[in-house]
N, C-alpha and C positions, 0 to 999 in steps of 0.2 A: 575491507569493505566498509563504506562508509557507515550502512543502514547497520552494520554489528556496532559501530561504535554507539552508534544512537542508540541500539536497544540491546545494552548488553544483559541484559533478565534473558535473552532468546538465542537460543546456537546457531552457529553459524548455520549450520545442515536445516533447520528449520525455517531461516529465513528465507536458503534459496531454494527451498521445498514451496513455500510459501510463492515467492515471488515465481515462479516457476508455474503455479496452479493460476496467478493473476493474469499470466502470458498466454496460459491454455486458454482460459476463456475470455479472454479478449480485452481482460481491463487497464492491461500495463503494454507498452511497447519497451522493449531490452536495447537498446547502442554500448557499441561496442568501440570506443576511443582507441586509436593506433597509438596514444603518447608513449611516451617513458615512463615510469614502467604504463601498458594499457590498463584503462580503466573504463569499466563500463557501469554504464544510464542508465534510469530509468527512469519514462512517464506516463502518468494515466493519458488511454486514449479518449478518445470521446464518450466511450459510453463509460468509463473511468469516473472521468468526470461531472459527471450528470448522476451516476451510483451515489458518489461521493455527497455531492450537493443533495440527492432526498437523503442519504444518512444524515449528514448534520441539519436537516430540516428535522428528521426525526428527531434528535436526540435533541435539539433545544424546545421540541415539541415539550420533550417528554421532562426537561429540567424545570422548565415552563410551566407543567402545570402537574407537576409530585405525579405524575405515573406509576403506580408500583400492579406489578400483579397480583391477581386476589387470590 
């Protein structure tokens, strides 16, 4: 799995627990490649991607201007 290579700090079981809760609720679509060996996709859907976009609107909010909780 490609996403274990990228983030080997997290188990495999947790990734596609993970990726798994993103499909329930609508933020990721799953393909499933026929190659040799199969391999399967994933990508944010629309509402994915629009989550995505106010989080890094957040977060450079928040790097932007020393946010900390009080």
């Amino acid at each position: 799995m490609g996403i274990c290579r990228d983030l080997p700090e997290l188990s495999e079981q947790i990734i596609s627990t993970r990726l798994a809760d993103l499909r329930e609720i609508g933020m990721i679509d799953r393909y499933v490649r026929q190659d040799s060996p199969i391999a399967v996709d994933y990508s944010p859907t629309d509402a994915g991607q629009q989550l995505a976009a106010a989080a890094s609107t957040i977060r450079e909010f928040s790097l932007n201007n020393s946010v900390h909780a009080a």
